[in-house]
N, C-alpha and C positions, 0 to 999 in steps of 0.2 A: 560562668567561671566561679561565681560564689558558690554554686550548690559544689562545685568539684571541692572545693576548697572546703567547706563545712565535712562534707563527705568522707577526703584525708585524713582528716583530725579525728572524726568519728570512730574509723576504723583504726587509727594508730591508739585511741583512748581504749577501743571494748581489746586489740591484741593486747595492750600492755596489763592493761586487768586478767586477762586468761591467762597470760603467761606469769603471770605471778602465783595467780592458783595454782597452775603446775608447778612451780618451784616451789612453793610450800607443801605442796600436797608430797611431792618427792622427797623433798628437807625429812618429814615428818617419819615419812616410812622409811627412811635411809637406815645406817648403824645408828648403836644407841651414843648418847649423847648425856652428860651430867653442865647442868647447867647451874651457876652456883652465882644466887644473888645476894650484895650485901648493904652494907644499912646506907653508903652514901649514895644509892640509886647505880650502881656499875653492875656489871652483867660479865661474866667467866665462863664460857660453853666449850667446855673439852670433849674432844669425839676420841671416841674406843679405839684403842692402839696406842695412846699416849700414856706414857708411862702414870702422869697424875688418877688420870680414867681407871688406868685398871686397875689401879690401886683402889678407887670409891666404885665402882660399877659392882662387884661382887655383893659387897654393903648394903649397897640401894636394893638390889637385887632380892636379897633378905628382906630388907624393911617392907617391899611392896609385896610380896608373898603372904606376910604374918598380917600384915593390912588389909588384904583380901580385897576382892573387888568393889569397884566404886560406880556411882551411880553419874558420870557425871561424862 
């Protein structure tokens, strides 16, 4: 009954890991996204369609062009 038990737990611990990487892995390659961090540690992630978004996405859009590829 213990190894069953150890066993559950194992397998609900490696699903909830895999399926995180697919939702981040998905998150990532989704639409684009302007994520806007400020000085008191908060976090602002507006996705494309919102009126804020397309207002700065054409912007960023510019700045990483004239930036040119990164090594990272």
């Amino acid at each position: 009954m213990a190894r069953r038990k150890l066993w559950t737990a194992l397998s609900l611990a490696v699903g909830s890991a895999v399926g995180s990487v697919v939702v981040r892995r998905r998150r990532a390659r989704g639409t684009p996204r302007v994520d806007l961090y400020f000085d008191d540690g908060s976090m602002l992630s507006l996705a494309e369609g919102t009126p804020e978004a397309d207002r700065v996405l054409p912007v960023a859009h510019e700045v990483l062009a004239v930036a040119g590829p990164t090594d990272a």
